[in-house]
C-alpha positions in Angstrom: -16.1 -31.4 9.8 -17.3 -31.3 6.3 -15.8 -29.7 3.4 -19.1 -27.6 2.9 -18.8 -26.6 6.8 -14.7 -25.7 6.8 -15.5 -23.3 3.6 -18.3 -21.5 5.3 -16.3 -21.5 8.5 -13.6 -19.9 6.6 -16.2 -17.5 5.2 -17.2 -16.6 8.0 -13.9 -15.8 9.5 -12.7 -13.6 6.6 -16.2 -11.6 6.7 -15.2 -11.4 10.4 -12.1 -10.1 9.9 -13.1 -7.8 7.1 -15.4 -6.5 9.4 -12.8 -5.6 12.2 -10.4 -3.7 10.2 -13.1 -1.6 8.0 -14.8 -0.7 12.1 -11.2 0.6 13.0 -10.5 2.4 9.9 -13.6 3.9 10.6 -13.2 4.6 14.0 -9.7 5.7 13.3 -10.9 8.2 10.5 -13.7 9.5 13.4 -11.1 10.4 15.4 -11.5 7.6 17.9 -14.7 6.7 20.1 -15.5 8.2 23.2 -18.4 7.1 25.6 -19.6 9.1 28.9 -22.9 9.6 30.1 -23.9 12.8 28.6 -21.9 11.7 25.5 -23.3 8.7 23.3 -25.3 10.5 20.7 -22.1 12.4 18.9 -19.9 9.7 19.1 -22.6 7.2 17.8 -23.5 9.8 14.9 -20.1 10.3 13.8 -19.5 6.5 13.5 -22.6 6.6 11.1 -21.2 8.9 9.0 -17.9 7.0 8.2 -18.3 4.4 5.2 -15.6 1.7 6.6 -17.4 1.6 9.4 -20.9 1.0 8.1 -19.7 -1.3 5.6 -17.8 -3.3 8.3 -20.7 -3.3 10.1 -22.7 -4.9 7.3 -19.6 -7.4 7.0 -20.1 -8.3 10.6 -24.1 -9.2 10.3 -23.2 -10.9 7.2 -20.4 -13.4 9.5 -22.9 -14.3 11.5 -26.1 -15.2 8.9 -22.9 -17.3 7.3 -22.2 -18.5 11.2 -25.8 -19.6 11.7 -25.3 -22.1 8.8 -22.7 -23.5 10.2 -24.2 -23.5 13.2 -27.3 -25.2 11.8 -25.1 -28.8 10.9 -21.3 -28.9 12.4 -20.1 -29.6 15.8 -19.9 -27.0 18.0 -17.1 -27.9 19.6 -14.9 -28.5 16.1 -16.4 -25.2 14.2 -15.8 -22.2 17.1 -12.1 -23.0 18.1 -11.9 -22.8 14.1 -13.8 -19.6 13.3 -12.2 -17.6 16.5 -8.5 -19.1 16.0 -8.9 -18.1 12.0 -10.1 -14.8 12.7 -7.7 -14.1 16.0 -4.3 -14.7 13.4 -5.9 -12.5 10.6 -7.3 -9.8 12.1 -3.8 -9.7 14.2 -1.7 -9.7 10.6 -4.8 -7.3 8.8 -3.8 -5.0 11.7 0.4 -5.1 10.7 -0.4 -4.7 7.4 -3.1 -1.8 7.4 -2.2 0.0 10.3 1.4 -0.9 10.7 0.9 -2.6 14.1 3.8 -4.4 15.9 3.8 -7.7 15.9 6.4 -9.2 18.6 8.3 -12.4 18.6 5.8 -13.2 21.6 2.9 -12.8 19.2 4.6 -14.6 16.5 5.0 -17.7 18.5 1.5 -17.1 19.8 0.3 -17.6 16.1 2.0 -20.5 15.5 0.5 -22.2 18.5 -2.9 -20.8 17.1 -2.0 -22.2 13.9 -1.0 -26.1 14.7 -4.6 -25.7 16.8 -5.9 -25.2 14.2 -4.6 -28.0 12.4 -5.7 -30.4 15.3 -9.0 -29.2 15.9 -9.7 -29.4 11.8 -8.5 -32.7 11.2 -11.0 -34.0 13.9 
């Protein structure tokens, strides 16, 4: 992988993560989201009326514009395992710092299985 394609790939993933956590404040803020059948216009609405949630929505279209460069000239196979590995353990400790999510020895050492995979699969 290039040095151009790991920056953007790590662009991508912290716009990507950005994203999440703003969406869930937002959600969180909404009071939650709730689908049924009769149901999608008010929860939809009151989505579009929180800021974090627009603006990580915003983030999210932004990851993947960055994403199709990266797409346009890396490997497949080296750049994905990156971006969702990258953004699995940051949205995972974004989510036990801002909202005060557990994280458990299990997902600890999950992490760090993440993180020497990531190692690997960048030095390629």
């Amino acid at each position: 992988m290039t040095v151009s394609g790991l920056i953007l790939v790590i662009f991508s993933a912290l716009l990507t993560v950005a994203a999440n956590l703003l969406m869930r404040a937002g959600i969180l803020r909404a009071g939650g989201f709730h689908l049924g059948l009769n149901t999608i216009r008010e929860p939809i609405l009151s989505l579009l009326q929180q800021p974090m949630f627009l603006i990580g929505v915003i983030l999210y279209g932004a990851a993947a514009v960055v994403w199709f460069r990266v797409l346009s000239f890396e490997n497949l196979s080296n750049s994905y395992p990156l971006l969702v590995s990258l953004t699995f353990a940051l949205v995972t400790l974004g989510a036990a710092l801002f909202f005060h999510e557990q994280i458990t020895l299990q997902k600890i050492v999950g992490l760090l299985v993440i993180l020497v995979g990531i190692i690997l699969v960048a030095s390629n």
